[in-house]
C-alpha positions as CSV (number, residue, x, y, z in Angstrom):
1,X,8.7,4.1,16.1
2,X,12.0,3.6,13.6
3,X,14.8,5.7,16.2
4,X,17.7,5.3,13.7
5,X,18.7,3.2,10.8
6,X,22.1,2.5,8.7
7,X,22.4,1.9,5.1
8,X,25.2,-0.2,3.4
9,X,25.0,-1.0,0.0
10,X,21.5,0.2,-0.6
11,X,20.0,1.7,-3.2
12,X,22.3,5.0,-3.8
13,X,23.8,4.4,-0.3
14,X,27.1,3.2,0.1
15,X,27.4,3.2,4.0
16,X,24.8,6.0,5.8
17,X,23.5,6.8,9.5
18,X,20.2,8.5,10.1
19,X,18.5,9.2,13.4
20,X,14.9,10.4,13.8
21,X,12.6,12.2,15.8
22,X,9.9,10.5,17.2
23,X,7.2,13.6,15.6
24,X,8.1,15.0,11.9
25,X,11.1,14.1,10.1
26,X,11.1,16.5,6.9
27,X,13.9,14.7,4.6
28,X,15.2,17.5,2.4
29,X,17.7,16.8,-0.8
30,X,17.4,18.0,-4.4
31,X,16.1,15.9,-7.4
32,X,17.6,12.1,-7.2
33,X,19.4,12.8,-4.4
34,X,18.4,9.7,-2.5
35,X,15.7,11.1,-0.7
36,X,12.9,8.7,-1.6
37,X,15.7,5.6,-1.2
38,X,15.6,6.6,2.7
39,X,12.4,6.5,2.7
40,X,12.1,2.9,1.4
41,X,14.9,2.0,3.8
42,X,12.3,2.8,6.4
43,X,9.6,1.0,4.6
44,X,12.0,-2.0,4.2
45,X,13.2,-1.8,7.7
46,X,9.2,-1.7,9.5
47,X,7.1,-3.7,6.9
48,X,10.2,-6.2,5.2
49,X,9.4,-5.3,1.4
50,X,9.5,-2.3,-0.8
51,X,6.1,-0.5,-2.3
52,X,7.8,-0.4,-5.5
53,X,10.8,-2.8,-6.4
54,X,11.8,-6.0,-6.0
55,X,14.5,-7.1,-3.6
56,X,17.5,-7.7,-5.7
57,X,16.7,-4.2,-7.1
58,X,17.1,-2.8,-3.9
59,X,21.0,-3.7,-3.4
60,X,23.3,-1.0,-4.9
61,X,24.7,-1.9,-8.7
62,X,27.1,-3.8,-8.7
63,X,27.4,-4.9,-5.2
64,X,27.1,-8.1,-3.8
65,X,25.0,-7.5,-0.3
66,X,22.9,-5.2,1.0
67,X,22.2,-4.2,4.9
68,X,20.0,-2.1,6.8
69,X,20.1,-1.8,10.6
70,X,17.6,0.1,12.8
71,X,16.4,0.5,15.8
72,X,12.6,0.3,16.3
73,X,10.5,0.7,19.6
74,X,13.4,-0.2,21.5
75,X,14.4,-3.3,19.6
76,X,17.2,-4.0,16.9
77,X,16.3,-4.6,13.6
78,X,18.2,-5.9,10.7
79,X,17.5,-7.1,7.0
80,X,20.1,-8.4,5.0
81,X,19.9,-8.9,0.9
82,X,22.3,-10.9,-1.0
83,X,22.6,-10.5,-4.9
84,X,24.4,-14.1,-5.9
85,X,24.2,-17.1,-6.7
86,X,20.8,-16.1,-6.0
87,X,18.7,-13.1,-4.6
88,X,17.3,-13.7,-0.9
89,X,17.1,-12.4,2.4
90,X,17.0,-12.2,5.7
91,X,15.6,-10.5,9.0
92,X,16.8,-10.3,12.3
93,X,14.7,-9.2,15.1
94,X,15.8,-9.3,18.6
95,X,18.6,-11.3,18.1
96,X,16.0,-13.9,16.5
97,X,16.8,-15.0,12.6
98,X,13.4,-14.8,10.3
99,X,13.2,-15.3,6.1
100,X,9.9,-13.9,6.5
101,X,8.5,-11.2,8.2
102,X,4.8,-11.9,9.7
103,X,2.4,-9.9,10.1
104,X,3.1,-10.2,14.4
105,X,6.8,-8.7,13.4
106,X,5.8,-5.4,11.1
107,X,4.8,-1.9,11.8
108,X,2.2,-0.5,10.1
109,X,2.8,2.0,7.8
110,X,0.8,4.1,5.6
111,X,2.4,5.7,2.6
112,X,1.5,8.5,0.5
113,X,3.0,8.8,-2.7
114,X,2.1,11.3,-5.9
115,X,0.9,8.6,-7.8
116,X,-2.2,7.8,-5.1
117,X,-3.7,11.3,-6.1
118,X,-5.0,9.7,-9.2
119,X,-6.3,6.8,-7.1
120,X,-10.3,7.8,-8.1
121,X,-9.1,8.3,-11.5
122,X,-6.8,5.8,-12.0
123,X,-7.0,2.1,-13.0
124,X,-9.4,-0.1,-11.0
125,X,-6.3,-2.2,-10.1
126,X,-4.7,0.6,-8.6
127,X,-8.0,0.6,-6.5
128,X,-8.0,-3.0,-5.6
129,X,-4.3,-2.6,-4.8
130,X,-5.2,-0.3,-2.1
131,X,-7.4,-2.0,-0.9
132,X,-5.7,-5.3,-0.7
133,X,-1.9,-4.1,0.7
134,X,-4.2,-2.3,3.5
135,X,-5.6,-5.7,4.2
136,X,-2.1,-7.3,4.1
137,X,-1.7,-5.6,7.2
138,X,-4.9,-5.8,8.6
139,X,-5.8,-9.7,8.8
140,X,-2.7,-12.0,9.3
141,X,-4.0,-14.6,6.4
142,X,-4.9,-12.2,3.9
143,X,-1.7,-11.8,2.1
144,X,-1.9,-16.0,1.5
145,X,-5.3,-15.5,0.1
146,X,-4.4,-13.2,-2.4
147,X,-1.0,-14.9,-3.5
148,X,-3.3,-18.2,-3.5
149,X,-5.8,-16.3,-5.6
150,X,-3.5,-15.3,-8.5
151,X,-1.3,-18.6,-8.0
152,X,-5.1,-20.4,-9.0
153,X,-6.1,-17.4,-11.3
154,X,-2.7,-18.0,-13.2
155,X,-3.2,-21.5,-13.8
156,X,-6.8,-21.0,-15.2
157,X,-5.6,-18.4,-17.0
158,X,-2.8,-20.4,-19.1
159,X,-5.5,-23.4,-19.7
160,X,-7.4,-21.1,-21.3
161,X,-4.5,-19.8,-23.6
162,X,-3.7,-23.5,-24.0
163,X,-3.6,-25.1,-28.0
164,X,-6.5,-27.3,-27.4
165,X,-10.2,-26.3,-25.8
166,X,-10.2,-27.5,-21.8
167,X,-13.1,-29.4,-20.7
168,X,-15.0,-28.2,-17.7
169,X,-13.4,-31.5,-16.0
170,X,-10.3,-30.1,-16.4
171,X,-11.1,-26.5,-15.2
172,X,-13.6,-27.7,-12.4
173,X,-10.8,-27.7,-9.7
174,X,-9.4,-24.5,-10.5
175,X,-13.0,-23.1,-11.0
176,X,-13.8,-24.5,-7.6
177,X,-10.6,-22.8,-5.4
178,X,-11.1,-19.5,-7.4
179,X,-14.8,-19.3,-6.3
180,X,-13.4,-20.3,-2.4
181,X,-10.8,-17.8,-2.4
182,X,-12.5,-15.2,-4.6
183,X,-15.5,-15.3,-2.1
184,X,-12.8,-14.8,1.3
185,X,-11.3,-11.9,-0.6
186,X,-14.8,-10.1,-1.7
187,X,-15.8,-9.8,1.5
188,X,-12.9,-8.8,3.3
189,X,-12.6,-6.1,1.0
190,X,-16.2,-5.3,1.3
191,X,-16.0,-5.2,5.1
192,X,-13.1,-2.9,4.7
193,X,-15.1,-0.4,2.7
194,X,-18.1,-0.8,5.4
195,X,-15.4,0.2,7.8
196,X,-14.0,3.3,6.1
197,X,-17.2,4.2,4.9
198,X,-18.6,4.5,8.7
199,X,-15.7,7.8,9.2
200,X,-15.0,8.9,5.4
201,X,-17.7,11.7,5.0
202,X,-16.9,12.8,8.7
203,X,-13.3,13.3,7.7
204,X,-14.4,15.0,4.1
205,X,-16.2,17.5,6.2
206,X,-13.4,18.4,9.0
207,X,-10.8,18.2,6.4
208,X,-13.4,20.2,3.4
209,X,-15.4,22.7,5.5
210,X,-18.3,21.3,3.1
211,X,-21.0,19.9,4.0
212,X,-21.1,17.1,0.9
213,X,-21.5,13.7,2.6
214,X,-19.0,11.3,1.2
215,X,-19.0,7.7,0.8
216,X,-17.7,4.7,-0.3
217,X,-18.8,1.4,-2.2
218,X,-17.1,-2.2,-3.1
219,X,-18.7,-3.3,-6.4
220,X,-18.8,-6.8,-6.2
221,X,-20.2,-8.8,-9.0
222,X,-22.4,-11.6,-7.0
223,X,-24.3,-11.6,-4.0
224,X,-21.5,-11.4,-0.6
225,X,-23.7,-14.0,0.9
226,X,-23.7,-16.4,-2.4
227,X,-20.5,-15.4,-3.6
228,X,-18.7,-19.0,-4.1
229,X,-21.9,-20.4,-5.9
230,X,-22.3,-17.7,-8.0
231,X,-19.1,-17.1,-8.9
232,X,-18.6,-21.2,-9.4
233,X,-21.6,-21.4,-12.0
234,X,-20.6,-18.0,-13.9
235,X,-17.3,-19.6,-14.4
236,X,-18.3,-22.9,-15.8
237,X,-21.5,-21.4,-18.1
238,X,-19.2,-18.1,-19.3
239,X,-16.2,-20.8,-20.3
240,X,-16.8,-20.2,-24.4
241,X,-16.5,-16.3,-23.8
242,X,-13.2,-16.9,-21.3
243,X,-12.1,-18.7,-23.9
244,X,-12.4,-16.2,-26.9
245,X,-10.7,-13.6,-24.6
246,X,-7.9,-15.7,-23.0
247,X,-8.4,-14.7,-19.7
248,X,-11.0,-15.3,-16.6
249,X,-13.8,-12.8,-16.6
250,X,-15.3,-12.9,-13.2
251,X,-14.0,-12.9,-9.6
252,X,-12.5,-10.3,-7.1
253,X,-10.0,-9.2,-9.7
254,X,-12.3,-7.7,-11.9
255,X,-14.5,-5.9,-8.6
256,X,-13.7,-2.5,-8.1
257,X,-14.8,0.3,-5.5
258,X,-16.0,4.2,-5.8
259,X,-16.1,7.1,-3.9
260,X,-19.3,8.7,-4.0
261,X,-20.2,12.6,-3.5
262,X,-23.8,12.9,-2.2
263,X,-24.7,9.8,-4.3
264,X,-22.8,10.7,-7.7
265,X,-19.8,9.1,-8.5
266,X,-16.9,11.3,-7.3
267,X,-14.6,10.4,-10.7
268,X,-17.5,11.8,-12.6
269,X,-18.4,15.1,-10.5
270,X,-15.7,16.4,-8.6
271,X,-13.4,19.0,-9.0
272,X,-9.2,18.4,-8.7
273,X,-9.3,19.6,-5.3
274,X,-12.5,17.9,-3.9
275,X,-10.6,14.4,-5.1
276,X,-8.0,15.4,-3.4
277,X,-9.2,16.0,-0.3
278,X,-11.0,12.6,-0.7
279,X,-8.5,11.1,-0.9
280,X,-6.5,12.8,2.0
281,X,-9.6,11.3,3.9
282,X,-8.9,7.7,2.9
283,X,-5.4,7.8,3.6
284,X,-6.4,9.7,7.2
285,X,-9.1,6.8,7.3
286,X,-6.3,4.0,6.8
287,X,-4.2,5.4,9.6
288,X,-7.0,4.9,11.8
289,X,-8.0,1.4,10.8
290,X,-4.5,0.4,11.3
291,X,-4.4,2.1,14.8
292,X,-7.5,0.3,15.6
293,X,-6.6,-2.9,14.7
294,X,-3.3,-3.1,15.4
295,X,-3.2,-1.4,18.4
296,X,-0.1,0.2,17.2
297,X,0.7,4.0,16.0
298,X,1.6,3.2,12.1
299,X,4.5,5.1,10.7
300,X,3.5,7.7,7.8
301,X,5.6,7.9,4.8
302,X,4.9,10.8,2.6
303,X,6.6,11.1,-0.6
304,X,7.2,14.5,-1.9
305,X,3.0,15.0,-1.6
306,X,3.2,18.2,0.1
307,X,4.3,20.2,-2.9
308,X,1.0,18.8,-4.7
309,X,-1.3,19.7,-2.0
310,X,-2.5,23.7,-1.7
311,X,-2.5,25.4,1.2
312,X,-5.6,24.5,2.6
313,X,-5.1,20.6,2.1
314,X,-1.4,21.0,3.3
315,X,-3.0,22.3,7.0
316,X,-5.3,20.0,6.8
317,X,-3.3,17.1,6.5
318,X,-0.5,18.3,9.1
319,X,-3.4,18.6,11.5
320,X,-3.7,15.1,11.2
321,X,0.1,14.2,11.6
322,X,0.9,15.2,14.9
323,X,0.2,12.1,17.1
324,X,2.3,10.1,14.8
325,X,6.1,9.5,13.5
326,X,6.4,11.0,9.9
327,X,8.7,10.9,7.6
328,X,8.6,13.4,4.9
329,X,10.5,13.9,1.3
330,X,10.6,17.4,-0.5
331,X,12.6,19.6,-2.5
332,X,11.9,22.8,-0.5
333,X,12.1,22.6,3.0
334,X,11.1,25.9,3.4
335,X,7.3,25.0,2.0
336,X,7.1,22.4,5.1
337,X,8.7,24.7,7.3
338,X,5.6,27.0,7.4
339,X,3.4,24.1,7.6
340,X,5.1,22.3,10.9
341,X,6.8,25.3,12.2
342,X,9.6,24.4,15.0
343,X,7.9,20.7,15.4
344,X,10.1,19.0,13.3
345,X,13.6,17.8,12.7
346,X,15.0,18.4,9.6
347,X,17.7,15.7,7.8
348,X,19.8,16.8,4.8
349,X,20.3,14.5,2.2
350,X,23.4,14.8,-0.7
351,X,23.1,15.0,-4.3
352,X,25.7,12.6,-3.9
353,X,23.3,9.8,-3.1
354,X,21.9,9.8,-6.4
């Protein structure tokens, strides 16, 4: 739980104090008023990186530094950013100086942003995104197998863009890490789609009233069991075609996943609001694997959803918010109001922030 939290220098912020409630914090502000920005402070401050900037874009414009400092379950919390000569930072926990935040030192978090609602129909990289920043908080080593994974992918990829033809000497020890670390990361994310699979239809229904049964699939491209041997030889014999297109074919970062209504592929079959509520059940479905594994609470961060949700999804969702802190952007305060009645605080937010 994230109690309070100062901004200097960040983002629109010049120099801000917030406090929060332990329940539902409904952050209320007009368009580019900042409200999203305090958000991110909260993400920064619990999970040490933004979902969608880099650090140096996080320090106000012009400004040298930036600072946030928090208080969370009982402990203080600060990260510092520093523009010049060159951009880093730097966490303090405790009283204890970090440059990187492990996995041991996060919350978990969930967000919910508009752009998730087009998860089923959006790109498969989106999908695989999902997946992958869910495992980043899951498994402690899973964010250095993915960075390994495009680190070797990247290297493959510029040999095969290269003037002259590579031989299969030369690409045989990046063929041979990419099948090792594509394997680790086909699997994981196959086990993670077991595990949401085993309460996604139960949630469709509480959160539906239908009685469709709902599931989800990983489509990987070899056998889980084979994966490095199959993905080693389909590197080495598909080389001419790789070469042709520039890029590597096969592996975890061409896989994908679906969500299936009563065996048809949800993309193809269901309606605006059935996806939605599909994916309300994944995101409810993440909170709980993070609960389980962690053995922690994880903060939710929902970012001006509300107002895309109907009625119906809105009280669905709320039902599922009360046993944790949540922190909530809209326009209209009023719209939440209804939905949380007196069980929340509300925080005002300037236009001047923008």
């Amino acid at each position: 739980m994230i109690s309070e939290v100062r901004l200097q220098h960040f983002r629109s912020y010049e120099d801000a104090r917030f406090s929060f409630s332990p329940a539902v914090n409904i952050i209320v502000g007009p368009n580019a008023s900042g409200k999203t920005n305090l958000l991110e402070a909260v993400l920064v401050l619990a999970r040490g990186s933004s979902y969608r900037a880099k650090d140096a874009e996080l320090i106000s414009f012009e400004a040298p530094w930036a600072r946030l400092d928090g208080r969370a379950d009982d402990e203080q919390r600060t990260v510092k950013l520093v523009a010049e000569p060159q951009p880093s930072k730097q966490y303090e926990l405790g009283g204890k100086v970090f440059k990187r935040l492990s996995l041991q030192h996060s919350l978990p978090v969930v967000i919910f942003e508009p752009n998730h609602l087009q998860l089923l129909h959006g790109s498969p990289e989106q999908r695989r995104n999902y997946l992958d920043d869910l495992l980043e908080q899951l498994q402690p080593q899973y964010g250095g197998y993915r960075r390994n994974y495009r680190r070797v992918l990247s290297h493959r990829n510029a040999l095969l863009k290269r003037g002259h033809v590579p031989t299969n000497e030369e690409l045989f020890p990046w063929n041979l890490r990419l099948s090792e670390l594509g394997a680790v990361i086909a699997r994981t994310r196959a086990e993670l789609c077991t595990a949401i699979d085993a309460q996604l239809s139960g949630l469709y229904k509480d959160m539906s009233g239908a009685s469709t049964e709902t599931s989800i699939v990983y489509h990987h491209q070899f056998a889980l069991e084979s994966y490095e041997s199959r993905l080693l030889h389909k590197l080495e014999s598909n080389l001419s075609t790789d070469l042709l297109r520039g890029f590597t074919s096969a592996g975890p970062h061409r896989e994908d996943f679906s969500v299936l209504f009563d065996g048809h592929m949800a993309e193809d079959t269901a309606s605006r609001g059935e996806t939605r509520t599909a994916i309300l059940a994944l995101k409810v479905a993440e909170m709980h694997q993070l609960e389980a594994v962690r053995e922690q609470a994880p903060l939710l961060l929902l970012d001006d959803v509300f107002s895309e949700l109907d009625t119906a999804r809105r009280t669905a969702l709320t039902s599922q918010l009360k046993q944790y802190q949540t922190f909530l952007t809209t326009t209209d305060a009023d719209l939440l109001a209804k939905d949380f009645k007196k069980h929340a605080d509300i925080i005002m937010v300037a236009a001047k922030n923008g």
